[in-house]
C-alpha positions as CSV (number, residue, x, y, z in Angstrom):
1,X,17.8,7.7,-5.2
2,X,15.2,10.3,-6.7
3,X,12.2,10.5,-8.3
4,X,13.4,11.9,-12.2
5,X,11.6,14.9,-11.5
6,X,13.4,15.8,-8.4
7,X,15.5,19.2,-8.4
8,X,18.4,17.2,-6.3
9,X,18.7,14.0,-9.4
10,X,22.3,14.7,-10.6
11,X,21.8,14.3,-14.4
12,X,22.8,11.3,-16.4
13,X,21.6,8.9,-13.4
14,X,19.8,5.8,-14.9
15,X,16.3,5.6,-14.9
16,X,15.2,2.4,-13.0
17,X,11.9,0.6,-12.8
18,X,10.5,-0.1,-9.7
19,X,11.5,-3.0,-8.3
20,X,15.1,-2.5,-9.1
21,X,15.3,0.8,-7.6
22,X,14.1,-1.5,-4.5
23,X,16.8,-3.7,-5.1
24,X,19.4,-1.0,-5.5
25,X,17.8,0.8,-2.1
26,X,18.8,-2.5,-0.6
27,X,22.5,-1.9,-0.9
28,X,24.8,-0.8,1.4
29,X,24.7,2.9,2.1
30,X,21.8,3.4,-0.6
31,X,19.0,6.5,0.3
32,X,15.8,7.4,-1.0
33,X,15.8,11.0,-1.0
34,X,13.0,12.3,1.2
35,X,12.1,15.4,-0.9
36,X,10.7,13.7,-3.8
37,X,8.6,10.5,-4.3
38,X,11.3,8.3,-4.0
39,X,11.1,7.4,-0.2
40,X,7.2,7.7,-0.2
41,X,7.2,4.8,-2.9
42,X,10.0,2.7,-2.0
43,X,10.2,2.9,1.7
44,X,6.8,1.2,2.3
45,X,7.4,-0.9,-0.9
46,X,10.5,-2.3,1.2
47,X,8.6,-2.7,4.2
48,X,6.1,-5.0,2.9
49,X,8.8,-7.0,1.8
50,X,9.7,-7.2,5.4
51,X,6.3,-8.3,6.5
52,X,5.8,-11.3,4.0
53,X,9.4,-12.7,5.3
């Protein structure tokens, strides 16, 4: 996954809100690309999920 700004999005990818980009980083074999925003917002945003649980 990337930030829509990032020089590695593919084009024509689907622009996601946030928490289904968390839901889609959830499935098997999913990334969030670590040169954009992607990983800095999602990343944590799954590990709080991980805390409440």
């Amino acid at each position: 996954m990337h930030d829509a700004m990032c020089r590695h999005a593919a084009g024509g990818g689907t622009e996601l809100g946030t928490l289904e980009a968390v839901d889609a980083l959830m499935q098997d074999g999913a990334r969030a690309c670590t040169d954009c925003d992607a990983s800095a917002v999602l990343i944590p945003a799954l590990e709080l999920g991980h805390e409440r649980g």
